[in-house]
KEVO-232841 format. One line per field, with one value per residue (C-alpha): z, x, y; residue number from 1. Coordinates in Angstrom, 3 decimals. Last residue first. Layout:
z c(Z/...)
x c(X/...)
y c(Y/...)
vexmi c(NUM/...)
This chain:
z c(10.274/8.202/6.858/3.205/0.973/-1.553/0.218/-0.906/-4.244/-4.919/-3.399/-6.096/-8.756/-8.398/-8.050/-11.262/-12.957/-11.618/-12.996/-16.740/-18.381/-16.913/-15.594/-18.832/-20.439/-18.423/-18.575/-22.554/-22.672/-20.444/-22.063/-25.665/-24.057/-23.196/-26.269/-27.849/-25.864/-23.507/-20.439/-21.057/-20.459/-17.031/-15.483/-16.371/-14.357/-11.109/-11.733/-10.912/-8.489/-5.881/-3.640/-6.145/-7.257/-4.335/-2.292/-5.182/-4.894/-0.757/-1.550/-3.780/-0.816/1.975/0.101/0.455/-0.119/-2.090/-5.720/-5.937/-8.731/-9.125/-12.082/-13.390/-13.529/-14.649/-17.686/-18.818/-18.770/-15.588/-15.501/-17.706/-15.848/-12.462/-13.043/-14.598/-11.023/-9.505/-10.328/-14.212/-14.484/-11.223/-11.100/-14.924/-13.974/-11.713/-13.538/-16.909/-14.722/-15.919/-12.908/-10.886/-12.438/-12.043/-8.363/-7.404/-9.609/-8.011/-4.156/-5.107/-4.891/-1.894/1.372/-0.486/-0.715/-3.965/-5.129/-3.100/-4.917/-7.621/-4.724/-4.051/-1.096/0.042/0.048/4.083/3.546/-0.119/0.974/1.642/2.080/-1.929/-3.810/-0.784/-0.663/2.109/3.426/7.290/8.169/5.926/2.710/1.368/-2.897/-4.241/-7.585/-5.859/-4.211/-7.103/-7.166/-9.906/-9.166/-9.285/-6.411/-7.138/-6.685/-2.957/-1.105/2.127/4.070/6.820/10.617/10.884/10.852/14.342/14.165/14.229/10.372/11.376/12.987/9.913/6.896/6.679/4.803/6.622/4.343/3.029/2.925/2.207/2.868/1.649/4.509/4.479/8.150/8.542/9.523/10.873/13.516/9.904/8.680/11.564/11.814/8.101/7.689/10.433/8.685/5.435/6.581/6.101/7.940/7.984/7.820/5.847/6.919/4.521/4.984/2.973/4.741/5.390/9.049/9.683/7.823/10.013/13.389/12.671/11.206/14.294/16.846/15.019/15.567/19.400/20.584/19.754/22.179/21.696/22.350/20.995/19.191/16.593/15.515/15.860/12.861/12.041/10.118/9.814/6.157/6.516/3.613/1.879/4.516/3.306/6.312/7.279/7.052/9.646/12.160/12.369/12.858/15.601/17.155/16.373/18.787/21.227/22.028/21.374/23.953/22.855/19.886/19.493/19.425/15.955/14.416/12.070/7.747/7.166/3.252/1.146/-1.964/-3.742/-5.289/-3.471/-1.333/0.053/0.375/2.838/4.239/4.897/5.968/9.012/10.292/10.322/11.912/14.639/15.681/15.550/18.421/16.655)
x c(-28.856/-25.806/-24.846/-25.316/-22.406/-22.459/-19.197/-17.319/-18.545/-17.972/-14.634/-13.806/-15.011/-12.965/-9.913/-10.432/-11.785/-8.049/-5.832/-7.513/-8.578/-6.222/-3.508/-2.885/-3.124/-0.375/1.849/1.309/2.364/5.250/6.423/5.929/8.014/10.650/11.317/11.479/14.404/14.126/13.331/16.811/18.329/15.784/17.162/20.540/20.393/18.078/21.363/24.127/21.648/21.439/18.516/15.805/17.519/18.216/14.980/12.733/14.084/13.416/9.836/9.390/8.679/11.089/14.132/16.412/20.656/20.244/20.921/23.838/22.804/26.098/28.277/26.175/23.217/25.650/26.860/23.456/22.129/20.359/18.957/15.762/14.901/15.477/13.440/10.740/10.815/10.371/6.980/6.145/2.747/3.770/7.300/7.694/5.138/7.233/10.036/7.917/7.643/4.615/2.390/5.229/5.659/1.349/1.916/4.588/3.373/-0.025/1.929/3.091/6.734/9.345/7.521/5.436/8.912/9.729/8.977/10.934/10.627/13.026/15.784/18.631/17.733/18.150/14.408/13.580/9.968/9.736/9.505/5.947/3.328/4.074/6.000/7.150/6.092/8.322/6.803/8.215/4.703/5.084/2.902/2.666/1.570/-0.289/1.247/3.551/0.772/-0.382/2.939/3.165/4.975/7.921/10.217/14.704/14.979/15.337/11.812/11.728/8.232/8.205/7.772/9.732/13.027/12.645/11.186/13.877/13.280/9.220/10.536/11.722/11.602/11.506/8.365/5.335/2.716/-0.506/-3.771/-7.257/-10.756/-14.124/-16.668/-19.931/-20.573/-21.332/-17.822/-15.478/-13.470/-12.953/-10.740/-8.648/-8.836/-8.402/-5.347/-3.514/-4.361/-3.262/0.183/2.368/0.498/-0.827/-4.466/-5.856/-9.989/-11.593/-14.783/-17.023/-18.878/-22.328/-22.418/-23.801/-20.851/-18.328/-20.264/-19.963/-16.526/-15.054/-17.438/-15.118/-11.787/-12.520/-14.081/-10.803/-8.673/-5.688/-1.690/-0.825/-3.827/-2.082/0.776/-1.289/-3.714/-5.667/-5.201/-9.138/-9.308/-12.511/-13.628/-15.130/-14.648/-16.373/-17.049/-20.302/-18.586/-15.345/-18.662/-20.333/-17.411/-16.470/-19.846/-20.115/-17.127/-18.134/-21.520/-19.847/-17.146/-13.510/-11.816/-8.229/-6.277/-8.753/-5.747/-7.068/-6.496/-8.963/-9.796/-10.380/-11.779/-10.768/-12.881/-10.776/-13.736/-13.755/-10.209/-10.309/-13.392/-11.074/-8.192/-10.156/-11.555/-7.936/-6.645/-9.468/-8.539/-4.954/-4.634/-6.962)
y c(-14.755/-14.486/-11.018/-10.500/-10.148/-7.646/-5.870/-9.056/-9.875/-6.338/-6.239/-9.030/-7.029/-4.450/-6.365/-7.998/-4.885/-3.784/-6.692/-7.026/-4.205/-1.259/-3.829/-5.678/-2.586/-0.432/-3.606/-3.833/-0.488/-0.874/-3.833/-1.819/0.913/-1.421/-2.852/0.485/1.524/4.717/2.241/1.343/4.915/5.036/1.968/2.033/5.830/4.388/1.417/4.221/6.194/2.441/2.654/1.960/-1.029/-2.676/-0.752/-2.633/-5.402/-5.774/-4.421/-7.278/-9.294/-10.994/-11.906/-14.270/-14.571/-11.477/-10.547/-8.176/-5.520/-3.444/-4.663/-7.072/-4.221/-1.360/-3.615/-4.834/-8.434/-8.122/-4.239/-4.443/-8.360/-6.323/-3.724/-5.481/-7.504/-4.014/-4.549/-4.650/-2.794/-0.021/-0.973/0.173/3.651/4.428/4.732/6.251/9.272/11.604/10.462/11.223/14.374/15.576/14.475/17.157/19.759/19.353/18.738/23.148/23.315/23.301/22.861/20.379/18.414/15.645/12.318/10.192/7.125/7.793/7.656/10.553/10.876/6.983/5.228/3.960/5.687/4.556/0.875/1.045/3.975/4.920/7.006/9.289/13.334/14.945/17.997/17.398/16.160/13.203/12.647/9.213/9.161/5.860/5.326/3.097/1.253/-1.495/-3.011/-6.053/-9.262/-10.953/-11.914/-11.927/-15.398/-16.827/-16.506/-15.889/-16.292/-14.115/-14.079/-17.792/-15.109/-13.924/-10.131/-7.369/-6.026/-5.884/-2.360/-0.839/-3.084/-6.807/-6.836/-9.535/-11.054/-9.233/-9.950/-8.285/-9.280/-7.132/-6.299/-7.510/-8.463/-11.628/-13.203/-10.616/-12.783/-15.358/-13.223/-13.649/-16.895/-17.020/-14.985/-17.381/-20.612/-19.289/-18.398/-15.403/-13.105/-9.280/-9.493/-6.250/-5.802/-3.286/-1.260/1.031/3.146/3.762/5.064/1.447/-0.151/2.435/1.296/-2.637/-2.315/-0.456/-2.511/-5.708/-3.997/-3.306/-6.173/-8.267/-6.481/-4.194/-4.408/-7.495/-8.354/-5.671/-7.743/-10.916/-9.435/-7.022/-3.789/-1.937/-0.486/2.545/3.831/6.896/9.493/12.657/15.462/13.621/10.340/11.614/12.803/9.785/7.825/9.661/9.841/5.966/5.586/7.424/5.682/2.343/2.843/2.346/2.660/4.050/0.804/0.366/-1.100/2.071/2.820/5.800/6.223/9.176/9.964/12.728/16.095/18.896/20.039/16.262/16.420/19.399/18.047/14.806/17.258/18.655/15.275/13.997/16.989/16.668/12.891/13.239/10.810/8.204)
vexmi c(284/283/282/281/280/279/278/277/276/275/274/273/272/271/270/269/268/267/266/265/264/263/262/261/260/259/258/257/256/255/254/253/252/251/250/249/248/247/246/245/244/243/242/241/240/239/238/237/236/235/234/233/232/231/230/229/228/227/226/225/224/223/222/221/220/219/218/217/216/215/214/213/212/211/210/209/208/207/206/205/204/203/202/201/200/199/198/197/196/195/194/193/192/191/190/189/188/187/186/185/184/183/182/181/180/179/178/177/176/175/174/173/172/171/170/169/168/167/166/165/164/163/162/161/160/159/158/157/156/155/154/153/152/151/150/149/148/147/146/145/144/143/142/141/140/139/138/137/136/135/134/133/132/131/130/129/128/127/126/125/124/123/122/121/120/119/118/117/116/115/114/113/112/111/110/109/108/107/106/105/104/103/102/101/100/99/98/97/96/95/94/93/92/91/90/89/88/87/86/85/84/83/82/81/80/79/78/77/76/75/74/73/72/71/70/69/68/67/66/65/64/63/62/61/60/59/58/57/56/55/54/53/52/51/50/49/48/47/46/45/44/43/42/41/40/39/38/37/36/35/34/33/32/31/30/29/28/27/26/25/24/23/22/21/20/19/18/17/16/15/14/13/12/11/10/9/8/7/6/5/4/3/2/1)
């Protein structure tokens, strides 16, 4: 945690704001147990909510195995909620690593490699291709990313590598109030498609229309719906398809249904799975 005191600042910050916040560690920072738990400690009393510990091979690399579990142990006993997000594309692998946290009552997450950034140079057995255009909802693109430079992203994904001109790139704190910023994006039906539809809805708006045969190249494979999303997201000519077919009635009801489908089905789903999880007891 090199930022250590900037984090605990903007948690109080948040915390006199009214949000929740959440603290997402490979735990490379963690070392003794007397340290540790002061640091914890102190990130609780100013608000954290939950701690989301990333491991997996990619972080094994460069840190032991003591260190992610004295993480979870220390935030659970400072009363946090805790997450632990395996990055892997097999089942095997999530479960070893799952498995390293056994007895404590943490709730699991998974997610398999994006070829984006730095994962973009790993040999190609890393991630498992699939090769139609991927369906599936996005559940972080209503989740905002704010860099140092101002620049407020869509979500902590694919937006970071979005052209300028992107949907996804919400706007610049250095520019206008992050309210105004926020209270748009919550406003933009765009989002909102990939949100309930994923960028798959994007895809199945743009297919049969003149921009989308003229400019949406499907890929050879793709590597989540992240790549789909950059395709479409990327490209201002199918951004402007996008957003005069959303206008059609048929694609307001799909958003509607979309928004209910994930209001009272998706999400008390989710919610009730990381109940299950954090009401597990540990084993004797």
């Amino acid at each position: 945690m090199l930022y250590y005191r900037d984090i605990l600042e903007l948690v109080s910050q948040a915390r006199g704001l009214g949000l929740k916040t959440s603290l997402v560690s490979g735990a490379g920072w963690v070392r003794g147990e007397s340290s540790t738990r002061a640091r914890i400690k102190a990130l609780a009393g100013a608000g954290l909510n939950h701690v989301c510990i990333s491991w997996d091979q990619y972080h094994e690399e460069f840190s032991a195995r003591e260190r992610p579990l004295l993480l979870a142990r220390l935030a659970l006993e400072a009363g946090l909620e805790v997450a632990v997000r395996v990055v892997a594309i097999s089942d095997a692998q999530k479960e070893a690593y799952h498995a390293m946290f056994d007895g404590l009552p943490v709730y699991l997450q998974a997610q398999t490699p994006i070829m984006l950034g730095r994962a973009a140079s790993l040999p190609a057995q890393h991630f498992a291709f699939r090769d139609e255009p991927p369906d599936g909802v996005c559940a972080v693109i209503l989740s905002p990313t704010i860099e140092a430079d101002g620049t407020v992203y869509a979500c902590c994904g694919p937006s970071y590598y979005a052209s300028h001109s992107s949907p996804l790139r919400l706007g610049n704190t250095l520019e206008e109030p992050l309210e105004d910023i926020l209270a748009r994006s919550r406003q933009d039906p765009f989002l909102e498609m990939i949100h309930v539809a994923g960028p798959y809805g994007l895809y199945k708006l743009l297919k049969d229309l003149p921009a989308g045969e003229a400019c949406l190249k499907t890929r050879p494979a793709y590597s989540s719906i992240c790549d789909l999303c950059l395709d479409v997201t990327n490209d201002p000519k199918l951004v402007t398809a996008v957003r005069e077919r959303i206008a059609d009635i048929d694609a307001q009801r799909l958003r509607v249904a979309g928004r209910l489908w994930m209001k009272n089905k998706l999400l008390p789903e989710l919610k009730k799975r990381r109940t299950i999880m954090k009401e597990m007891e540990p084993e004797a």
